[in-house]
ROGU-93553 format. One record per residue: x, y, z of N, C-alpha, C, O in turn; residue in one letter. Coordinates in steps of 0.1 Angstrom, whole numbers, plus 5000, padded with zeros to 4 digits. Atoms other than C-alpha are relative to their C-alpha. Last residue first. Layout:
<pts>
XYZXYZXYZXYZA/...
</pts>
This chain:
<pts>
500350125004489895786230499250004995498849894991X/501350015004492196066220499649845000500249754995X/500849894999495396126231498550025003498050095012X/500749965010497295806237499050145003498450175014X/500449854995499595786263499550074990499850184987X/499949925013500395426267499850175003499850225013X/500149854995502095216289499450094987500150124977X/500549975002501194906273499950115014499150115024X/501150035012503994656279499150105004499350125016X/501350084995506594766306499250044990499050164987X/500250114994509494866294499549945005499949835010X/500950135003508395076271500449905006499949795003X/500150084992508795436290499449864997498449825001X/500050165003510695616268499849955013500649965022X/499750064993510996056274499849834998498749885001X/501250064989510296256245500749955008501949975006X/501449924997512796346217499049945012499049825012X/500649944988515796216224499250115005499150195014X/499949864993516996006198499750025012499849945021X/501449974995515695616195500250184998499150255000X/500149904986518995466190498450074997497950034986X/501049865006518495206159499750085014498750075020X/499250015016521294886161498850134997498750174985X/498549964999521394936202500450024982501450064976X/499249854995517795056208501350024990501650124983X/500249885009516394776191500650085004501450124996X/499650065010518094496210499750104985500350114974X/499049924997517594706244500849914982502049934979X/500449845000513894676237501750054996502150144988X/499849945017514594286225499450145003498550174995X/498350045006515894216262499950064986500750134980X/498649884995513394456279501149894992502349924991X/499749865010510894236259500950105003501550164995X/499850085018511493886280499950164992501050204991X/499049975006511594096314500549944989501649974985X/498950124993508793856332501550074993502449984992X/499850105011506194106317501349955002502350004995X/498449955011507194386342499949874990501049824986X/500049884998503794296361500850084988500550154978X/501049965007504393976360499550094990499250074978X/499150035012507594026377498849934988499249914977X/499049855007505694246400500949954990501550034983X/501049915003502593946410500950144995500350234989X/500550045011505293706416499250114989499550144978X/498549985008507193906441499449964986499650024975X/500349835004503493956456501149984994501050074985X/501149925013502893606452499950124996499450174986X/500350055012505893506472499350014986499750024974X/499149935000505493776502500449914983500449984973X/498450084991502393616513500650064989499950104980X/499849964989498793856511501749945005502449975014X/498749875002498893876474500550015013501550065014X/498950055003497293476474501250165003502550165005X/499250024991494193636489501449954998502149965009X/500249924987493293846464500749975008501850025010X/498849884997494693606437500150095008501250125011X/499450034990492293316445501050115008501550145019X/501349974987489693366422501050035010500750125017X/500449895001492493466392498849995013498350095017X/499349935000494693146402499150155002499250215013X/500049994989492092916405500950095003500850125015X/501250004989490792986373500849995014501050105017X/500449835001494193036356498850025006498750135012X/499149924993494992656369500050145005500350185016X/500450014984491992516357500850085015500650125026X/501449914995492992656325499249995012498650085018X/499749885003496492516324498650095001498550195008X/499849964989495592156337500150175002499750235013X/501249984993493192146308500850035012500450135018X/501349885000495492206284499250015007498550125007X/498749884992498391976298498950174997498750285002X/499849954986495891696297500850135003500950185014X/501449954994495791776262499649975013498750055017X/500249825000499291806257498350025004497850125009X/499349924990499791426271500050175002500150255012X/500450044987497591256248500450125012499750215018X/501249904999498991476220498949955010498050035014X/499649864998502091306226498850135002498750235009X/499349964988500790966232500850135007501250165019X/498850074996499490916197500050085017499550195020X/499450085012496891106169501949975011503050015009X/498849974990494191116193501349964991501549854988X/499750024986490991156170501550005004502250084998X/500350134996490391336140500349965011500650055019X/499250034993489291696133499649845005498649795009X/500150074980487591776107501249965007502349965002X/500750194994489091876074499750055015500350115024X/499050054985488992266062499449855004498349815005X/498949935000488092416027500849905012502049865011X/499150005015485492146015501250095003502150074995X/499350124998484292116055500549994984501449914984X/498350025000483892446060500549864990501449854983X/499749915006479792496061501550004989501650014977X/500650055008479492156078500150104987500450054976X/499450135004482292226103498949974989499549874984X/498649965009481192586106500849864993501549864983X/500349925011477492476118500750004989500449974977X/500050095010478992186140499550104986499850074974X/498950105007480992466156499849904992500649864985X/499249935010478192686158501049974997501650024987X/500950015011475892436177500850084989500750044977X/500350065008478292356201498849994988498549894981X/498450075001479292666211500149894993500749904983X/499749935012475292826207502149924998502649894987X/500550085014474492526228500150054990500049994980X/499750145007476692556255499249994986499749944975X/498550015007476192926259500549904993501049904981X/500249915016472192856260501450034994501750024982X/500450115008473092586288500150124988501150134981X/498750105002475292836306499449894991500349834985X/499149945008472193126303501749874996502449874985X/500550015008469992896323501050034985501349954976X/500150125002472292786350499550044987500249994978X/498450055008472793136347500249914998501049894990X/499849955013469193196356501250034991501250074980X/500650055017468792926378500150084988500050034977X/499550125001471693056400499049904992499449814985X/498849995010470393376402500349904996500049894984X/500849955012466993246418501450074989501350074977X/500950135009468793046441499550084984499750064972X/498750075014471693346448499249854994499649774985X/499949995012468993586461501249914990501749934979X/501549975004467993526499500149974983499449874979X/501250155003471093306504498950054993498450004983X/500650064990473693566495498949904997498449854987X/500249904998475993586463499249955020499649855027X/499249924996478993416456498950115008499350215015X/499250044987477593096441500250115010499950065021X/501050044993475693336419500349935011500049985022X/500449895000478993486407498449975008498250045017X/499649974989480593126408499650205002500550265009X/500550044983478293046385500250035013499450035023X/501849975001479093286356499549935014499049995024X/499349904994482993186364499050104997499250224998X/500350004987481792806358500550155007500950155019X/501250044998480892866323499950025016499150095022X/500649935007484492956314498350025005498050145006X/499349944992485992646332499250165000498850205011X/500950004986482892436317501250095008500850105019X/501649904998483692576281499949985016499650085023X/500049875000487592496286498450065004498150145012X/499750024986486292096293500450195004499950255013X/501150004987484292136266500650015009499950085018X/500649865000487492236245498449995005497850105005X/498949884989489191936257499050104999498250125009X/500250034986486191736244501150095010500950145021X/501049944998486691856213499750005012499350105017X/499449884996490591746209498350095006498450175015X/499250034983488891356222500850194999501150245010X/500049894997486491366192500850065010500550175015X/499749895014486591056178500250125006501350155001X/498950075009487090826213500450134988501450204987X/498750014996485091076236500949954987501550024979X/499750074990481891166220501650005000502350054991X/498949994996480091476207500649865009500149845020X/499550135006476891406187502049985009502849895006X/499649935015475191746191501249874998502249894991X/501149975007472991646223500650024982499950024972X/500750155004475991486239498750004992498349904987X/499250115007477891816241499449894993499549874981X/500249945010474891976255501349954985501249934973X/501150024999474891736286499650054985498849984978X/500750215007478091676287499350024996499449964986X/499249985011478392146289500349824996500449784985X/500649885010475692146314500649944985500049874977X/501150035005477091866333499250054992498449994985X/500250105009480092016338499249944993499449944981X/499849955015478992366349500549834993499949804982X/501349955009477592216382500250074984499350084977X/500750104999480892066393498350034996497549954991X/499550045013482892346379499149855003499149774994X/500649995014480592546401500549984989500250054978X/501150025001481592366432499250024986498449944981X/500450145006485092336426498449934997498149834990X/499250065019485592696426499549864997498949834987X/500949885014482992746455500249964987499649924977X/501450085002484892476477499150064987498950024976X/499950135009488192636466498849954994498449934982X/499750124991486892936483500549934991500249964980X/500550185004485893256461500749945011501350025018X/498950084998487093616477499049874998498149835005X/499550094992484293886475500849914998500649904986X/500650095005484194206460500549905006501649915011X/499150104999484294486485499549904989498349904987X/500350134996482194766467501249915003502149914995X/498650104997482995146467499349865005498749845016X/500250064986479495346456501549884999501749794991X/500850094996479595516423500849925016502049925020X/499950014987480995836406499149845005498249814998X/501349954994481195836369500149975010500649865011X/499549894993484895816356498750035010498750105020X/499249994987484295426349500150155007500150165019X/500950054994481795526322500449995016499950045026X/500349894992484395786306498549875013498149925023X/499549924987486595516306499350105003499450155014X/500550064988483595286288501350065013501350045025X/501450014993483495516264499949935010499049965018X/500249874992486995596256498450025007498050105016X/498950014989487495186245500050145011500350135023X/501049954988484495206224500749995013500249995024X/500149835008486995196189498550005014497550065010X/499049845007488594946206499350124999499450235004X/498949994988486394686222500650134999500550245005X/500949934992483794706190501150035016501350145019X/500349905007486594566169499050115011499450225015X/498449914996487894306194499750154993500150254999X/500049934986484094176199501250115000501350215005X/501149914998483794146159500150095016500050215019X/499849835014487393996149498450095006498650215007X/498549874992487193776184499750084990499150184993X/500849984987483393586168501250165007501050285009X/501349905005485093586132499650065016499750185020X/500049825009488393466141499150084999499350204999X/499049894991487093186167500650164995500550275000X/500549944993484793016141500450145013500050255015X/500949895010487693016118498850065010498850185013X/499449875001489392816149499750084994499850195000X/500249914987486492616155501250115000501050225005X/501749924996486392506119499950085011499450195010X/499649915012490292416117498750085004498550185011X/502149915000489192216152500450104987500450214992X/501150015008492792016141498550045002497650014994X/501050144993494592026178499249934987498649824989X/499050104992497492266167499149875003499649765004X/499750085011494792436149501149915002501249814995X/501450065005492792516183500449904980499949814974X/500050134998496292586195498649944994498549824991X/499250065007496892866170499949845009500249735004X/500050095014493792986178500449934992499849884983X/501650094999493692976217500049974985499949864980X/499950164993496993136212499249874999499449754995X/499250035015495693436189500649865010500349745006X/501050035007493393486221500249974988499249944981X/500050124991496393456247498649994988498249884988X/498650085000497893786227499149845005499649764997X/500050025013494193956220501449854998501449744992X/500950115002493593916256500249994983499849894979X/499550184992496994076263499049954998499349834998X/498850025007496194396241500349865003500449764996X/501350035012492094456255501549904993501349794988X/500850134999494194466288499649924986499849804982X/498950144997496794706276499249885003499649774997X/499850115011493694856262501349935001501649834995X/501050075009492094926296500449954986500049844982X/500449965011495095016313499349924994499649804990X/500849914997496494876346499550084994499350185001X/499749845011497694566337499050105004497850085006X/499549874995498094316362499950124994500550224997X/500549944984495694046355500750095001499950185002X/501049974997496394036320499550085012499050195014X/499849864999499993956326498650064999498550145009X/499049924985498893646340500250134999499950215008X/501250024988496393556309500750095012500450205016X/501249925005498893636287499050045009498650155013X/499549904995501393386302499250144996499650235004X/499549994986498993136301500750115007500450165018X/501449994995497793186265500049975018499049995025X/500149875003501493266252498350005009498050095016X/498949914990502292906269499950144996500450215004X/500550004985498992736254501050095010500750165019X/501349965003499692876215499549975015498850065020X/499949804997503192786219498950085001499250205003X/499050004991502792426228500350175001500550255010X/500350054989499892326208500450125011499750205017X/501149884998501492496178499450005011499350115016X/499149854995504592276186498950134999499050235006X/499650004988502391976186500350155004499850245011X/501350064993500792006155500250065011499850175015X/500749865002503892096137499350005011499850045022X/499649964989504791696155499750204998499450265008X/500450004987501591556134501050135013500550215021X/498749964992502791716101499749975014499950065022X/499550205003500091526075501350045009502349965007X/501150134997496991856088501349854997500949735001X/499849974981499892126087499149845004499449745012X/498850044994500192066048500349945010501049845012X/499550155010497192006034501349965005501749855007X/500550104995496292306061500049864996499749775003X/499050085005498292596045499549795006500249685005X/499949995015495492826038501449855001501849784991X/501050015003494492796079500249964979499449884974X/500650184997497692796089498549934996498249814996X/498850085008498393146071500049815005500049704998X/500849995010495093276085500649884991500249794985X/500950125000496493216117499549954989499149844988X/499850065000499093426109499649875004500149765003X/499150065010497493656094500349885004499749794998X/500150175006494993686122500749964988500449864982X/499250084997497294006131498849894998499649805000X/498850065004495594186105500749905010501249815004X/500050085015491794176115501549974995501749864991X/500850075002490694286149499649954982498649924975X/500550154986493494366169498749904991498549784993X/499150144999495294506140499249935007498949815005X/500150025013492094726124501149895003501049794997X/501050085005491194836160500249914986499349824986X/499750134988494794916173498949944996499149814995X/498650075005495095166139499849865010500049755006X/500650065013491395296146501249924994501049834986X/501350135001492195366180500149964989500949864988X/501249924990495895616173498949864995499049774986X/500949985018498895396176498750065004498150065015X/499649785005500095496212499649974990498850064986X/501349874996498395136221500850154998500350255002X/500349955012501694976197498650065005497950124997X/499349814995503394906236499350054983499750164982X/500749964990501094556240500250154996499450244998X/500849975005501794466199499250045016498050065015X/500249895007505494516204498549995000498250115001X/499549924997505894286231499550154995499150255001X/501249935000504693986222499950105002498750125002X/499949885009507593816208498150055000497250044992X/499749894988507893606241500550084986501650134985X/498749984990505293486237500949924994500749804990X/500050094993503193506205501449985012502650005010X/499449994992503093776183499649925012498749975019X/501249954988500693646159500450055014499750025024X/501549905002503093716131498850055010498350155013X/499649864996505693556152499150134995498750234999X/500050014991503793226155500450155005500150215016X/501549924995502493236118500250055018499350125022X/500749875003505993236106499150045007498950165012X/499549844993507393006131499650154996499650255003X/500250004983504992706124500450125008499850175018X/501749935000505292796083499150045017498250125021X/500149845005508792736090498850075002498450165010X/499049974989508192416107500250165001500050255009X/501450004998505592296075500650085021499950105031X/500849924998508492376057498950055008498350165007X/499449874998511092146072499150094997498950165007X/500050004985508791846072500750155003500250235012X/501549954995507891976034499849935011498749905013X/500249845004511691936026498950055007499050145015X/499049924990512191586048499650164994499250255003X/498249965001509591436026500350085008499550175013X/499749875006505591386040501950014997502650005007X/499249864998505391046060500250084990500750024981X/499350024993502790786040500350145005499850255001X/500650094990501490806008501250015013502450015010X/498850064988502091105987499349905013498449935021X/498750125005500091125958500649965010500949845011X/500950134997497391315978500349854996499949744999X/499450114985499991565985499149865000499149775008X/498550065002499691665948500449935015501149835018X/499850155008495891695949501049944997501149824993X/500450104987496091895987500149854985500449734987X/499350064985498592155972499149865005499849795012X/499550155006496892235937500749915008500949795006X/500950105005494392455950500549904998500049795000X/500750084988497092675965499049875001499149785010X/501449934999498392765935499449905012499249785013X/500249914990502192735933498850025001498750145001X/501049925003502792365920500050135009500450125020X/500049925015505892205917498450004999497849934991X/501150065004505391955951499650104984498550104978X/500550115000508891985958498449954996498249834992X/498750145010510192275944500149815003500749724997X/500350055013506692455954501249944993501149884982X/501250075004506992375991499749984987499249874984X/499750135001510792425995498449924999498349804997X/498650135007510692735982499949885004500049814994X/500849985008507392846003500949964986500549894977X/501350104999508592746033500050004986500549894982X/499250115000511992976027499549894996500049814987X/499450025012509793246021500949894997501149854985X/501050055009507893206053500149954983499449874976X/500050155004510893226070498649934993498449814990X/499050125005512293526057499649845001499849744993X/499749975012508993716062501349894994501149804986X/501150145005508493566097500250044986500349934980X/499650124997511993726104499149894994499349784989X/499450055010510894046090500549894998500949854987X/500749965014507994076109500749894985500449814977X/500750135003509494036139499949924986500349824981X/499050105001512294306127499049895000499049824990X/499550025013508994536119500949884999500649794992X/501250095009506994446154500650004982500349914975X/500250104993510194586174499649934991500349854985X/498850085007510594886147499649875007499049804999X/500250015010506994966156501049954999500949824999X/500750054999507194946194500049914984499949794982X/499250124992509795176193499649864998500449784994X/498950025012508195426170500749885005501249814997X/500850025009505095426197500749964988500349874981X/500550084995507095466228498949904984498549784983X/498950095003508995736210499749845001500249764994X/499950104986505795926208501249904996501149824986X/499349874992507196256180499449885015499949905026X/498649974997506796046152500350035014501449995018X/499549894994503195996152501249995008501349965020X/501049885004501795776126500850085006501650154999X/499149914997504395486137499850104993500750154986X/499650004986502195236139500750075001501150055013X/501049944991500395376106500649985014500450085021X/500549855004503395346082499050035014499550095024X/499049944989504294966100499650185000499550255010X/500849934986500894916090501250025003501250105012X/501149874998501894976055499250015012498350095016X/499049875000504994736056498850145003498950255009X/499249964988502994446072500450134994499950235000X/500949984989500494446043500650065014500350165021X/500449885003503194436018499150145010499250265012X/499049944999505094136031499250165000499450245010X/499850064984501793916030501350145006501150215016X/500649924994500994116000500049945011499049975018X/499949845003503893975984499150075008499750165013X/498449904989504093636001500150134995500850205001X/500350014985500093565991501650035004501850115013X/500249864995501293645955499650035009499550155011X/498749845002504193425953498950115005499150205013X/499449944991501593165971500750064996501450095005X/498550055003499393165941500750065011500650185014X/500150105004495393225948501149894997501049774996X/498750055011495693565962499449804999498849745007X/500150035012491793645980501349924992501149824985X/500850124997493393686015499349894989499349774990X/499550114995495993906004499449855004499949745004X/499750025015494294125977500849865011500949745007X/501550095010492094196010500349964987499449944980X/500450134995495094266032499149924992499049804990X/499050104997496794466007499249915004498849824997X/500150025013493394706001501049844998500549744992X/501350095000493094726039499849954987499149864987X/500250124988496694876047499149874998499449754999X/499050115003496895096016500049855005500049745000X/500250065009493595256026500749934989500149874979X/500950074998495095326059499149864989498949744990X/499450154993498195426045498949955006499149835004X/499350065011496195726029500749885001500649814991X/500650055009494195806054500849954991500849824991X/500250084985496595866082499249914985499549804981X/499050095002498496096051499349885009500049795008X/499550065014495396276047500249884997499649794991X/501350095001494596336089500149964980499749844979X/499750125010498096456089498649914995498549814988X/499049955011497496816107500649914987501049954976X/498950074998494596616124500950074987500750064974X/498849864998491696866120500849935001501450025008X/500449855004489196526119500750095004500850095016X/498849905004491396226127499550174991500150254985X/499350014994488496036144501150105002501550165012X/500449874990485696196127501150005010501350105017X/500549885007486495986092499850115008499750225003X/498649905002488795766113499350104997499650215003X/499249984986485795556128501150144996501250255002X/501249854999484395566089500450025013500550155013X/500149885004487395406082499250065005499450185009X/498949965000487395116107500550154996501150235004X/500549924990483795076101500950075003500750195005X/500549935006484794966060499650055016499350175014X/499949885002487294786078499550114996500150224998X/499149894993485694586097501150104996501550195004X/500849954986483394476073500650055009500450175011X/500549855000485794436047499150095008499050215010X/498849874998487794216069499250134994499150244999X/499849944992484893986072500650155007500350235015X/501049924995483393956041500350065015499950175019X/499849885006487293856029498450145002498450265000X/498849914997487593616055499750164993499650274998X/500649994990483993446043501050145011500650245018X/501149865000484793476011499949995016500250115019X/499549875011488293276014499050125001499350245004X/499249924993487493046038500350154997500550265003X/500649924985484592916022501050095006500650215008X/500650074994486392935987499450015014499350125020X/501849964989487293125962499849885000499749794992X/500650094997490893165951499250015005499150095015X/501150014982491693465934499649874997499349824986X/501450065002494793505903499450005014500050035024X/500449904996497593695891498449945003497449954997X/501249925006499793435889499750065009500050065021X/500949894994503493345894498350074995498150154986X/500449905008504393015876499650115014499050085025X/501749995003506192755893500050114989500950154982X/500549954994509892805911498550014998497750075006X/501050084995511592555894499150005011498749915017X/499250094990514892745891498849925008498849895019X/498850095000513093005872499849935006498749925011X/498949934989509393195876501149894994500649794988X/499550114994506593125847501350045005502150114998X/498549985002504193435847501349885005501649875017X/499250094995500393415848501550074989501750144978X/498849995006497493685843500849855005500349785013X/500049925011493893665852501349984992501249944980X/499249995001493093305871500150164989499550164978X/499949945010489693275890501750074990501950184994X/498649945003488693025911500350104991499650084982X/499250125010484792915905501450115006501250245008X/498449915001481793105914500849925005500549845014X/499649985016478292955903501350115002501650214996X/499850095005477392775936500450024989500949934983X/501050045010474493005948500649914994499949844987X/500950044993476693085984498949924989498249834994X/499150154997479693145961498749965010498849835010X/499850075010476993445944500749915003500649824995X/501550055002475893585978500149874986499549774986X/500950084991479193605992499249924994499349804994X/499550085005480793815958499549855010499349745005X/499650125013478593995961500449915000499749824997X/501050044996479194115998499249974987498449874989X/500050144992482594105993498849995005498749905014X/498950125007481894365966499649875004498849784999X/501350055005479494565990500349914986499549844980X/500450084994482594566013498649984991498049884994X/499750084998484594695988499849915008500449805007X/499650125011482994935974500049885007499049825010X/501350065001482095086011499849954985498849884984X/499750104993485695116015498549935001498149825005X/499450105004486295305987500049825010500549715009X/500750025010483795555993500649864997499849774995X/501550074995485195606029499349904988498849794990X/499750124987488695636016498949975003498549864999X/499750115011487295875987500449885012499549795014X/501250095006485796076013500149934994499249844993X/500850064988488896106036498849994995498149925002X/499750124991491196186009499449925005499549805003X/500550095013488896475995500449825004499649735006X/501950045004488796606029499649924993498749844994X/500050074986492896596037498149994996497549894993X/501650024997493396766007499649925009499049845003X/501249915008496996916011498649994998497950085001X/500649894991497696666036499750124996499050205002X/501449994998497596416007499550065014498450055019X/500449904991500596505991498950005003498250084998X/499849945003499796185969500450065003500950064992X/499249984986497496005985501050094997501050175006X/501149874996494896085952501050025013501150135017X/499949905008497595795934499150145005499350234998X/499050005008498595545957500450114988501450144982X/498050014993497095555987500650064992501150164995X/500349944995493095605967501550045009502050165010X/499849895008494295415938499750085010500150185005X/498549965003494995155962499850094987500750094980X/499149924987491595195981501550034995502250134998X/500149894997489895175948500450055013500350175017X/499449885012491494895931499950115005500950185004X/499049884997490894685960500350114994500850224998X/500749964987487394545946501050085011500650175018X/500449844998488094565912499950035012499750155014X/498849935009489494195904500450115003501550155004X/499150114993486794005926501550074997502450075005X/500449924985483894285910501649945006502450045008X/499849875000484894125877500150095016501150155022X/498249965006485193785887500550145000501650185005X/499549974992481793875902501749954997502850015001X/500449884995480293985868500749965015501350075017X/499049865006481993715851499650105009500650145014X/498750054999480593415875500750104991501950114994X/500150004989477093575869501549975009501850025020X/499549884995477293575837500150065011500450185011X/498649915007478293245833500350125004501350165010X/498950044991475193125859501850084994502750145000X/500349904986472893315837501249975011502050055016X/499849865000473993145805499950115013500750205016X/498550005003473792835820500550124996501350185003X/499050024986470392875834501750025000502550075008X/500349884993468893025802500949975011501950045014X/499149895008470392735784500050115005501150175004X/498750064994469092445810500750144993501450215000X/499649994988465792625801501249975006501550045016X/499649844998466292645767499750035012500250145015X/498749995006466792255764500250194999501250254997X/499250034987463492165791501650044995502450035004X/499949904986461492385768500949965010501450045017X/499349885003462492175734500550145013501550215016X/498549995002462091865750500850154996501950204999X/499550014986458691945761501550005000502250065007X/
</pts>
């Protein structure tokens, strides 16, 4: 018996080993073949523009059947960090390695992205068919996706700021595919300076993180802070500030939002691949730096704060835009908000949740963005829609509450501990109640019987919301802490200031019909309109140090004019 129970543990062990080499392996290989596809077949690659564009495909379905390896095996428990190379840097800079961290965050990001990219491409494969550049489109494409996914994987922040840097430079390549729209080149430099600014200050962070806690591997950040009792040193209060501004301009956040409304001239598959996977960098980046951000209460704050003011003013421009992906543009802007405040508050989990859910809708949005104009082109019957009341508004935030307590309280949610969660109930019933007020809204014969079946549907919302947040919090919880209760009188005060702000945009968008009728709202409603003239300052800031020529005509001063060809 002894002997069977000692070659069994042996078989297992052995299996487990090789199983943890074979996706190391895979973990190592899995970009290789988009960046040999850029880098070496890209080449003059509008001479083969075919071969290009099958190897890109090929490479991208590697790579998601990789990260879909690599899944199944951290899901079984027998995949571990993995270090290949190392290099010790000067001036008490660490070691640079060549290494992958695996963890929830990690695979789950990296199943993500390959998944939308691997559609991403195949989108292009018919997208940019006969495209005189269809090659070169490819070829920075599979630059683009290879970076991000060495980025998400890196394990040593030298090599997360390299393909942090890297990543940006090869979409700038694609946002500015076609030379000859000025509106499009414009946009791009805009989003490059950003860029380059969160680049400087990310680097800065990242000096004063590993010369103080002299480690660079991410792993090693939460056991060296765990020494530290008390306030965090002045250095890593200063970094954790940096790291606040990096991710804030990464996720263009008002009032550097500019460039990512006027970047719809990029062709679809370029707006799909930002909207719905690179700009979460800089959420991503709060998310990887969370040992940090989690002992920096006022951080906290300031994410709060810029994450609710881009999601307000977002929202507003929203309403006025008169293009479908200018729209799809501004909800992505106030939807990187919601994330960065969601980490501002500590929901770590509900903001992961939030990337995946946005990364799928934003992806399908895009590349079905010419289908639902040809749907609109179809002829149909002119309807008045009707004008809510107050009464109405307050009515079905008074029937959506109780929903959203009610399902709340079924999954353990209470006030004291949980007090950032409870805001974000208080969001669901705003959200909830704009389902009701649709039934509210209708006549007597037919608005009971609507009105139970959205009642119905608003419980089922609730419960997939709270049910998939404790999901991700149980899943998570070795990568990302919970969220604790009220940490003081400051974050008291922002979270009333969250709820006033969404109740606000509710009464605002029911109301807006009639609100256009007084001479106020309509002045309102055109400086809106013109994105409150925050980007006409940094338009005329690019112009003056990079003139534009005078090919085409320039119409960026208003966010997402576009003039794309093909939807």
């Amino acid at each position: 018996m002894w002997l069977v129970f000692y070659i069994y543990d042996k078989v297992v062990i052995d299996i487990e080993t090789l199983l943890n080499m074979i996706t190391s392996v895979f973990l190592w290989i899995l970009p290789v073949p988009l960046f040999l596809v850029g880098l070496v077949v890209g080449i003059g690659a509008d001479r083969h523009p075919q071969l290009i564009r099958g190897l890109s495909k090929a490479a991208a379905w590697f790579a998601l059947m990789c990260g879909g390896w690599v899944a199944v095996t951290y899901s079984l428990g027998v995949l571990q960090p993995t270090t290949y190379t190392s290099q010790h840097l000067p001036a008490g800079f660490g070691f640079s390695w060549f290494s992958v961290d695996v963890n929830g965050l990690t695979v789950l990001m990296l199943l993500l992205v390959a998944l939308v990219g691997m559609i991403v491409v195949r989108y292009s494969y018919t997208y940019l068919e006969s495209d005189i550049h269809e090659g070169r489109f490819h070829r920075w494409l599979s630059l683009t996706l290879g970076s991000f996914l060495m980025l998400i994987l890196s394990g040593n922040v030298w090599d997360f700021f390299v393909f942090w840097v890297v990543t940006s430079l090869f979409l700038h390549k694609l946002l500015a595919f076609y030379p000859e729209r000025p509106g499009a080149v414009l946009a791009a430099r805009k989003k490059f300076l950003f860029h380059r600014i969160a680049d400087a200050s990310l680097l800065a962070a990242l000096v004063l993180m590993v010369r103080t806690l002299h480690t660079s591997q991410f792993v090693g950040i939460l056991p060296t802070l765990a020494a530290i009792h008390g306030s965090l040193p002045e250095s890593l209060q200063i970094a954790s500030g940096l790291i606040v501004l990096s991710a804030v301009l990464k996720s263009a956040q008002f009032p550097f939002h500019g460039w990512l409304i006027q970047v719809m001239e990029a062709p679809t598959p370029v707006s799909a691949l930002l909207h719905a996977g690179i700009i979460y960098t800089g959420a991503f980046l709060i998310l990887r730096m969370v040992p940090i951000m989690s002992r920096v209460h006022w951080a906290g704050d300031v994410l709060i704060l810029a994450g609710l003011l881009s999601i307000a003013v977002a929202s507003l421009m929203m309403m006025t835009a008169t293009n479908i992906k200018g729209s799809l543009a501004y909800s992505t802007c106030a939807q990187m908000g919601f994330m960065l405040m969601e980490c501002g508050l500590g929901l770590y989990s509900l903001a992961l949740l939030h990337i995946v859910s946005h990364s799928v809708y934003k992806a399908h949005a895009f590349l079905s963005s010419g289908s639902v104009v040809d749907h609109f082109r179809a002829p149909v019957l002119p309807t008045v829609p009707r004008i809510a009341t107050m009464w109405q508004v307050m009515r079905s935030l008074a029937v959506a509450a109780p929903i959203v307590i009610g399902t709340g309280a079924v999954f353990g949610v209470s006030l004291p501990q949980q007090t950032a969660l409870i805001v974000m109930g208080i969001i669901l019933t705003v959200a909830i109640s704009q389902l009701l007020l649709q039934a509210l809204n209708m006549g007597k014969i037919s608005a009971s019987r609507l009105l139970l079946a959205i009642i119905g549907l608003s419980a089922l919302v609730s419960t997939a919301y709270f049910g998939l947040d404790t999901l991700f919090t149980v899943l998570f919880r070795a990568s990302l802490p919970t969220a604790q209760g009220s940490a003081g009188v400051v974050q008291d005060g922002l979270l009333g200031l969250i709820t006033a702000v969404f109740v606000g945009l509710l009464l605002v968008q029911q109301m807006l019909p009639r609100l256009l009728n007084k001479p106020f709202w309509q002045a309102t409603y055109v400086h809106f309109y013109n994105g409150l003239y925050i980007d006409t300052f940094f338009t005329r800031l690019v112009r003056r140090f990079r003139p534009m020529g005078t090919t085409g005509s320039l119409r960026a001063d208003r966010p997402g004019q576009s003039r794309e060809v093909k939807s």
